[in-house]
C-alpha positions as CSV (number, residue, x, y, z in Angstrom):
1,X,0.0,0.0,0.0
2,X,1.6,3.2,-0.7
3,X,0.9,6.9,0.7
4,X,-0.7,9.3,-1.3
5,X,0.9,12.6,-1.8
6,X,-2.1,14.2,0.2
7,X,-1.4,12.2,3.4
8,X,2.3,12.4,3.1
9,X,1.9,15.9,2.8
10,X,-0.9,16.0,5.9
11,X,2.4,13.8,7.8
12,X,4.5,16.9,7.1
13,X,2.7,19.6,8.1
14,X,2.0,17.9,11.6
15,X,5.4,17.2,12.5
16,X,6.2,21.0,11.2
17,X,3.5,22.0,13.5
18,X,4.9,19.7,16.4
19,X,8.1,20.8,16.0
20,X,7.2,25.0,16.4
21,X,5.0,23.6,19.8
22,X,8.0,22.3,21.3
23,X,10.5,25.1,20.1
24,X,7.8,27.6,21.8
25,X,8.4,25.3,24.8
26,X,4.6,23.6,24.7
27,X,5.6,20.0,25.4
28,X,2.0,18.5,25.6
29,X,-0.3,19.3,22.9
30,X,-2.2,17.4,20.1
31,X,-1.9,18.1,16.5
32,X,-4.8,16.5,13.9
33,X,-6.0,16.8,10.7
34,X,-9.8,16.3,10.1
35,X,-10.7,15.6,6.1
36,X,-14.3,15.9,6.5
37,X,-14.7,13.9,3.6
38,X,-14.7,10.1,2.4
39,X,-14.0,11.0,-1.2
40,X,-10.6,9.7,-2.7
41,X,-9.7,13.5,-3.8
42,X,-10.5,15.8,-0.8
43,X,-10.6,19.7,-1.6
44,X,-8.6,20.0,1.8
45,X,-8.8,19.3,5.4
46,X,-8.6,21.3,8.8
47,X,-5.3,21.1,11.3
48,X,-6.2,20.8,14.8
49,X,-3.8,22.1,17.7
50,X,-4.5,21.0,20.8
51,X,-2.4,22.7,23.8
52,X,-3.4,22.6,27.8
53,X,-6.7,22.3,26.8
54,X,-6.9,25.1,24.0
55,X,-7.7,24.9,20.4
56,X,-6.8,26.8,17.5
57,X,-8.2,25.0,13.9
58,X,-6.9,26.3,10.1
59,X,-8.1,25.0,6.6
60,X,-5.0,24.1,4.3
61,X,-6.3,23.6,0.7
62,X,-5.5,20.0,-1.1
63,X,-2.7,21.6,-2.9
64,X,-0.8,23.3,0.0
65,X,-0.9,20.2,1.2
66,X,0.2,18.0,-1.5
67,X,2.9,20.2,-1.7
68,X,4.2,19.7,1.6
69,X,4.8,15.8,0.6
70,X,8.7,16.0,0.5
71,X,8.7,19.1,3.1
72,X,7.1,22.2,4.3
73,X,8.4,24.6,1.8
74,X,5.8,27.3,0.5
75,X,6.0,30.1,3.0
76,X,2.3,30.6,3.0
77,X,2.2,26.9,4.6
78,X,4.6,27.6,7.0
79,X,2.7,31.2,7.9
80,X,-0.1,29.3,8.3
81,X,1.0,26.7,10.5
82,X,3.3,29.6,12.7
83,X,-0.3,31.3,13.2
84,X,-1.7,28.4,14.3
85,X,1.0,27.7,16.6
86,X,1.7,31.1,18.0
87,X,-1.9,31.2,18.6
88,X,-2.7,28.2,20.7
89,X,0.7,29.3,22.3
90,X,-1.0,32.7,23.6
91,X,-4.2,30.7,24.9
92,X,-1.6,28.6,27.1
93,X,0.2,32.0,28.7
């Protein structure tokens, strides 16, 4: 069975996301992706963060994602994620 470009890329962007949690010093959280979909070809999905019990959510497109397979390099993906981060980061202080 192999990995579609769409959850590789989803695999990405959650260990991008993980990483900025723990360089901001937020050691126990939960990051998620929820498709919303059963279709093979989902128009997107949200990303969940999850930090002492606060929640910050962002829609990443299907392409943003799929072009995150290898890694996490269009700077609008890695605002995106950031803003997430730094947000759920201020609900925590």
């Amino acid at each position: 069975m192999t990995i579609s470009e769409f959850e590789h890329g989803k695999t990405r962007i959650m260990a991008e996301a993980r990483d900025a949690l723990r360089r901001l010093g937020v050691e126990y959280h939960c990051v998620m992706f929820d498709v919303h979909t059963s279709q093979p070809h989902p128009k997107g999905a949200t990303l969940t963060v999850t930090a002492e019990g606060n929640t910050v959510s962002g829609w990443f497109p299907a392409d943003e994602i799929e072009d995150s397979r290898e890694r996490v390099g269009r700077a609008d993906v890695r605002h995106k994620i950031a803003d997430l981060v730094v947000g759920v980061k201020e609900s925590v202080t």
